[in-house]
C-alpha positions as CSV (number, residue, x, y, z in Angstrom):
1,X,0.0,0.0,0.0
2,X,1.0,3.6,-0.3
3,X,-0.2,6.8,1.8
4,X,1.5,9.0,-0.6
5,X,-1.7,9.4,-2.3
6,X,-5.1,9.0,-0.2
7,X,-8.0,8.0,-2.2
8,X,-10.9,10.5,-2.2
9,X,-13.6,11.2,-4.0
10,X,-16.9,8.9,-5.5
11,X,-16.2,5.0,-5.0
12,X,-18.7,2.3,-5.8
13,X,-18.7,-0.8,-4.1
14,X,-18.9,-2.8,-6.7
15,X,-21.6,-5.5,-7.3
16,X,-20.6,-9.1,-7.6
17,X,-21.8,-10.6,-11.2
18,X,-22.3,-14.0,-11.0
19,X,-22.7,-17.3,-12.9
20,X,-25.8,-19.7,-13.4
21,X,-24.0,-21.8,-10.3
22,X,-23.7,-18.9,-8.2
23,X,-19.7,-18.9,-8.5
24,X,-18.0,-15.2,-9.5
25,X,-17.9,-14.6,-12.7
26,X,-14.7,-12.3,-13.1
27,X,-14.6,-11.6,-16.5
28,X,-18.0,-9.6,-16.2
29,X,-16.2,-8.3,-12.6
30,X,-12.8,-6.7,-14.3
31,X,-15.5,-5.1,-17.1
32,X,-17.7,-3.3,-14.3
33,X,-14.8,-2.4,-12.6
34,X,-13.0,-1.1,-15.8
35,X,-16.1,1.1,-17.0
36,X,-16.7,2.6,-13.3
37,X,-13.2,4.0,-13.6
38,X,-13.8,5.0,-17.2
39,X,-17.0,7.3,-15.9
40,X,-15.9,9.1,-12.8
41,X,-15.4,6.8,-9.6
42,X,-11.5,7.8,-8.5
43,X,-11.4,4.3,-6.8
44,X,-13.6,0.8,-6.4
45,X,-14.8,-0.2,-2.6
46,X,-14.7,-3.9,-4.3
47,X,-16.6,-5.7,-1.9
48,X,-18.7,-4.1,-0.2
49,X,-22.3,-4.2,1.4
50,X,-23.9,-4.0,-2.1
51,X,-21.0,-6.5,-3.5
52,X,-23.0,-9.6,-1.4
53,X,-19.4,-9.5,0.0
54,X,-20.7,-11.5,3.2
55,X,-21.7,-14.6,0.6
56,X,-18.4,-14.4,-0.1
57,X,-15.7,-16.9,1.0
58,X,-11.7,-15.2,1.2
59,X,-10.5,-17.5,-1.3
60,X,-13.3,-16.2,-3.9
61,X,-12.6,-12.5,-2.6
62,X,-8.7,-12.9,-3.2
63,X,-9.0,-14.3,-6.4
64,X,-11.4,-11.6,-7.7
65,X,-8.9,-8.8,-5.9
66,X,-6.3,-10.7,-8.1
67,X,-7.9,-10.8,-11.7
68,X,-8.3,-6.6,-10.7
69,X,-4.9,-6.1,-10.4
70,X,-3.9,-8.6,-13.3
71,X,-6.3,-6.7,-15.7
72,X,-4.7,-3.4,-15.0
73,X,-6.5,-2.5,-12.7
74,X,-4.4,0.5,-10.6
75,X,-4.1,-1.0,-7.0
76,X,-4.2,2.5,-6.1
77,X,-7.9,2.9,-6.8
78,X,-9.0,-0.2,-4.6
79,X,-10.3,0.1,-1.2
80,X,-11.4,-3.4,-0.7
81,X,-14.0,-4.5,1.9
82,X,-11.6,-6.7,4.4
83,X,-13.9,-6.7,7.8
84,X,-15.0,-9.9,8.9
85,X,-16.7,-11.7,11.7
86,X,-13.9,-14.2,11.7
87,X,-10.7,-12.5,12.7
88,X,-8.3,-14.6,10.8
89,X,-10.2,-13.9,7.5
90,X,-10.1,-10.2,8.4
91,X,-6.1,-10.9,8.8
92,X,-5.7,-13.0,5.9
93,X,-8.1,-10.6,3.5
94,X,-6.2,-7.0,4.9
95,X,-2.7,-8.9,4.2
96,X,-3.2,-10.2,0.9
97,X,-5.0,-6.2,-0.4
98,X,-1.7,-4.8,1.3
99,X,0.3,-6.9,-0.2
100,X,-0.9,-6.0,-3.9
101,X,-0.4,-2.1,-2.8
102,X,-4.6,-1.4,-2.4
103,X,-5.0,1.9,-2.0
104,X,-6.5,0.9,1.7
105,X,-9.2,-1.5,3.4
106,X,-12.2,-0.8,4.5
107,X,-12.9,-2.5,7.5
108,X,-16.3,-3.9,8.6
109,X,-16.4,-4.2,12.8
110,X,-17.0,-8.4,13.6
111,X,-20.9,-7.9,13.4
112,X,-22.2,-11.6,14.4
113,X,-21.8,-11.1,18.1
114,X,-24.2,-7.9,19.6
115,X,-23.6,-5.2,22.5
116,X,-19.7,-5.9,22.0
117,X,-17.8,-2.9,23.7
118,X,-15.4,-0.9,22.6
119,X,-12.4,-2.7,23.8
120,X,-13.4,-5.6,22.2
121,X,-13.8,-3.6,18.8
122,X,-10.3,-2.2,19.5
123,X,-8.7,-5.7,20.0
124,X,-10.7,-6.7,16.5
125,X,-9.0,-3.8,14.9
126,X,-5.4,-3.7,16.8
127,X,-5.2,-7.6,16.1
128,X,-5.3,-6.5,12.8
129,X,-3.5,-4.0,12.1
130,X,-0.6,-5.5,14.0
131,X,-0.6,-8.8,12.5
132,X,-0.6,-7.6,9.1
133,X,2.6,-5.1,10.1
134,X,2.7,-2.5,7.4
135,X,3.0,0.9,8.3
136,X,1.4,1.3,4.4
137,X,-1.6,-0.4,6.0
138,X,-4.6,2.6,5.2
139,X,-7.5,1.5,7.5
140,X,-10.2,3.2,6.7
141,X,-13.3,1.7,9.8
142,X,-16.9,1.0,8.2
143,X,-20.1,2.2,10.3
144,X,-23.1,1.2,9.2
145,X,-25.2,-0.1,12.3
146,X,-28.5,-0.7,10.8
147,X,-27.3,-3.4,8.9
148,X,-24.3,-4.3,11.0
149,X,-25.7,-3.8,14.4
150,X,-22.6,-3.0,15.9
151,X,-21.4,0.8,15.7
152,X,-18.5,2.4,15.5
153,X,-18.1,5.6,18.3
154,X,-16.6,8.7,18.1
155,X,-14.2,7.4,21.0
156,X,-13.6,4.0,19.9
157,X,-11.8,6.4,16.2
158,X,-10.1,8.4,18.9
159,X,-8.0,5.4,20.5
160,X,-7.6,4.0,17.1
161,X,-6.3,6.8,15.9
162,X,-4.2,8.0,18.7
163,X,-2.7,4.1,19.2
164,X,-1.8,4.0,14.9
165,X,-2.2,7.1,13.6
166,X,-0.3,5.8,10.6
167,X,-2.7,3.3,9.8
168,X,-6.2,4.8,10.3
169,X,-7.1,6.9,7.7
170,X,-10.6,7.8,7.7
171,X,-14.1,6.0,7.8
172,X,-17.1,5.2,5.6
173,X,-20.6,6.5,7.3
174,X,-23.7,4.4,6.4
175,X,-25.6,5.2,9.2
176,X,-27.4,7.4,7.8
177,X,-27.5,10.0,10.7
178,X,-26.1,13.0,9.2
179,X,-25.4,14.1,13.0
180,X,-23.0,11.4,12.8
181,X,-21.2,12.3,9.8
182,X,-21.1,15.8,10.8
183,X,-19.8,14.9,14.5
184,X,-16.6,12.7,12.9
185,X,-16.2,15.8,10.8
186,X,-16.3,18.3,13.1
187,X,-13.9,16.4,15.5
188,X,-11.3,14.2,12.8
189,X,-11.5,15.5,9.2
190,X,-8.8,18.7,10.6
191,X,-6.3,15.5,12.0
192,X,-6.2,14.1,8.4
193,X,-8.9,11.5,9.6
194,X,-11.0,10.5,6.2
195,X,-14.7,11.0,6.4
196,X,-17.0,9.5,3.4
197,X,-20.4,9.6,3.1
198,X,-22.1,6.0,3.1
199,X,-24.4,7.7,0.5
200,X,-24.5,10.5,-2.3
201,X,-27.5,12.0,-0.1
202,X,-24.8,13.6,1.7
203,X,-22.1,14.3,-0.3
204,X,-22.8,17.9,-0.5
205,X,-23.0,18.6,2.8
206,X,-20.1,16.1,3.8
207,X,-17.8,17.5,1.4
208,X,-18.9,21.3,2.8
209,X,-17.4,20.1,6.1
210,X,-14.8,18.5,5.4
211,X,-15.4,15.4,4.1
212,X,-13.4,13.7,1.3
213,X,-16.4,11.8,-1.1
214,X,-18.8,9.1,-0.9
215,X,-18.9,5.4,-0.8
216,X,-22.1,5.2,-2.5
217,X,-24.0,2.0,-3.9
218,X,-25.5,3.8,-6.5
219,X,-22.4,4.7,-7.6
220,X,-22.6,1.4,-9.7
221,X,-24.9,3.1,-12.2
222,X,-24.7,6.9,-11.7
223,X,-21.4,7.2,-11.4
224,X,-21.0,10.2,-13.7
225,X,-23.6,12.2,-12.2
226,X,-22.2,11.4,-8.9
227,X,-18.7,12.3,-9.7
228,X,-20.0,15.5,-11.1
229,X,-21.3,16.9,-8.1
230,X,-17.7,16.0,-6.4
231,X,-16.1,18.1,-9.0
232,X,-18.4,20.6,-8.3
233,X,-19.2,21.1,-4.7
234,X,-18.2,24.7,-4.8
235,X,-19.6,26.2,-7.5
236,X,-23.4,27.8,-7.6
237,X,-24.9,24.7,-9.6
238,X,-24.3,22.4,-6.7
239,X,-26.9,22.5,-4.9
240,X,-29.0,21.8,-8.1
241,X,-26.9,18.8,-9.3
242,X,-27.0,17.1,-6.0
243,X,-30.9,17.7,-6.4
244,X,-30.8,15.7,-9.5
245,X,-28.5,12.2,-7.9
246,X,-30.6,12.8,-4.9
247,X,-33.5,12.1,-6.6
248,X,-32.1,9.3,-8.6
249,X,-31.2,7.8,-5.3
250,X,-34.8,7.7,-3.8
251,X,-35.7,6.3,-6.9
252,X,-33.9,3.3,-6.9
253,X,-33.6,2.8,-3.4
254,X,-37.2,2.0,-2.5
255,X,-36.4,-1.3,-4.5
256,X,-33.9,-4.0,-3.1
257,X,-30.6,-2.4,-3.7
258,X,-28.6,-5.6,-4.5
259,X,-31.0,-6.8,-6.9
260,X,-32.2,-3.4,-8.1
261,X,-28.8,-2.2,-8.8
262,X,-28.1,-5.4,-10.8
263,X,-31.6,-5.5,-12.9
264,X,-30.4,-1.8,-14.1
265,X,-26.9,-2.9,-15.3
266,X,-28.5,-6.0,-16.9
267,X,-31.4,-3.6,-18.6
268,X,-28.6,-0.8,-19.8
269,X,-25.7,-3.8,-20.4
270,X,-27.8,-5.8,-23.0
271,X,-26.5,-8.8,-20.6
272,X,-29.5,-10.8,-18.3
273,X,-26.5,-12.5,-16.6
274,X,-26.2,-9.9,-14.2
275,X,-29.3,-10.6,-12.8
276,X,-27.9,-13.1,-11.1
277,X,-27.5,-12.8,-7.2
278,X,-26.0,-15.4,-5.0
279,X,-28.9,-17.2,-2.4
280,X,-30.3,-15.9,0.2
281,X,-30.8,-13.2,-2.0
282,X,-33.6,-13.2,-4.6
283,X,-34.0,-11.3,-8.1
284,X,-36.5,-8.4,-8.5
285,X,-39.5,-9.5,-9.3
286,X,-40.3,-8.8,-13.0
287,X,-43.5,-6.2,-12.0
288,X,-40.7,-4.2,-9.7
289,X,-37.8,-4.2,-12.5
290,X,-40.3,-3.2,-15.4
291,X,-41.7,-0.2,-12.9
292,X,-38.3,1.0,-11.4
293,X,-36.7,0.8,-15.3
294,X,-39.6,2.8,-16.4
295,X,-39.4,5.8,-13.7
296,X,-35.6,5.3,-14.2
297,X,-35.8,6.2,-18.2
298,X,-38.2,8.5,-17.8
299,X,-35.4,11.0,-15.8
300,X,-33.5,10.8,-18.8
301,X,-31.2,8.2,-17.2
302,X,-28.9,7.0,-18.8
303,X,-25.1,4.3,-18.6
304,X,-23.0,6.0,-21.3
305,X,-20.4,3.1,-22.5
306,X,-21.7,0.6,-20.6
307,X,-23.2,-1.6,-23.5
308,X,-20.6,-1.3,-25.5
């Protein structure tokens, strides 16, 4: 890894295309990834929430990470998802993205267990960081308590921080408490603590504060207009373009993301395979795609490059 050059701006976590037997289909994987790049995301937050990363196995994750990086994929631009409930998979999944130079790891608490305190969570994350024994390592800690159920607080970051401040570098908000977001800001963002936004709802008013992007799962099919807004946070359009991804948001996300997300690449694609999401997960029922693609085209919405 290398902290000469922190990642910032719009990163996707990028869904997981997969094949009739549910195994990862890289190919498909390397293309996403490639045309993400191509339309604005600075770097890839390769398995994430909206990645089914938890259906994942480390061996599956690695080798995906792997084709990345073999493709020509910059390193630089990946912030892979490397949290796990098992701590040696969090070890083995943090060493083997540090060792291909990943730009950092973003780094999802151990989320089976409930009402773990905060020296457990530090132990999770010192374990870590100290196994894998780079001083490269970027950390960058993953809150999203509704779907987790375990937090991350405002003095569990401090003690991180202050016990390897070259190692954690900032942290994705998905709790959707813009409180939150705006108290890591208002206390962090000054120390060169990272603060992203868990969705483009708030990247306006995270990047007025301090912030450094968003981490956004619509970032998989809006990534321009998303990027755009980055790009233009301080001039008068802004609050008007973040209007306009805002909206698209709400749109999509009053569907099942993971499935949503994936009907809309397979729609704009020309490829059905993407459809495909790995059990317990179900496709969108053909009713929900057909209305969601309809109020989706009739924004004007739109992949550019994507099908071809």
């Amino acid at each position: 890894m290398s902290t000469s050059t922190r990642l910032e701006g719009v990163l996707a976590p990028v869904v997981t295309p997969f094949k009739p037997d549910y195994a990862p289909e890289a190919s498909r994987f390397v293309k996403h990834c490639q045309w993400l790049l191509d339309s604005g995301c600075a770097g890839l937050a390769v398995f994430g929430t909206n990645s089914e990363a938890n259906s994942l196995s480390v061996n599956e994750k690695t080798a995906l990470l792997d084709a990345l990086v073999g493709s020509g994929v910059p390193a630089q631009t990946l912030m892979p998802g490397t949290g796990a409930s098992s701590l040696t998979d969090a070890i083995t999944m943090t060493a083997h993205a540090a060792k291909l130079g990943c730009g950092g790891v973003l780094m999802l608490p151990p989320f089976f267990y409930k009402g773990v305190s905060d020296e457990g969570l530090f132990r999770y994350y010192s374990t870590v960081i100290e196994t894998v024994a780079s001083d490269a390592l970027q950390v960058y800690l993953y809150h999203i308590p509704p779907v987790s159920q375990v937090g991350i607080s405002l003095k569990l970051v401090e003690r991180l921080l202050k016990a390897y401040p070259k190692n954690i570098a900032g942290l994705k908000d998905s709790s959707g408490d813009w409180s939150n977001t705006k108290a890591l800001l208002d206390e962090f963002s000054k120390s060169g603590f990272d603060v992203f936004a868990g969705s483009e709802v708030f990247l306006l008013e995270n990047m007025r504060h301090g912030g450094k992007g968003c981490i956004t799962a619509t970032g998989n099919v809006n990534p321009g207009a998303i990027a755009n807004v980055y790009r233009n946070w301080q001039t008068a359009e802004a609050d008007a373009l973040q209007q306009g991804i805002t909206s698209t948001r709400e749109l999509v996300q009053k569907y099942s993301m993971i499935p949503a997300l994936k009907a809309i690449i397979a729609d704009f694609s020309g490829d059905s395979a993407w459809r495909t999401v790995r059990p317990p997960l179900v496709e969108l029922p053909g009713d929900q795609e057909a209305d969601m693609l309809a109020k989706l085209k009739a924004t004007g919405f739109t992949m550019p490059g994507l099908r071809a």
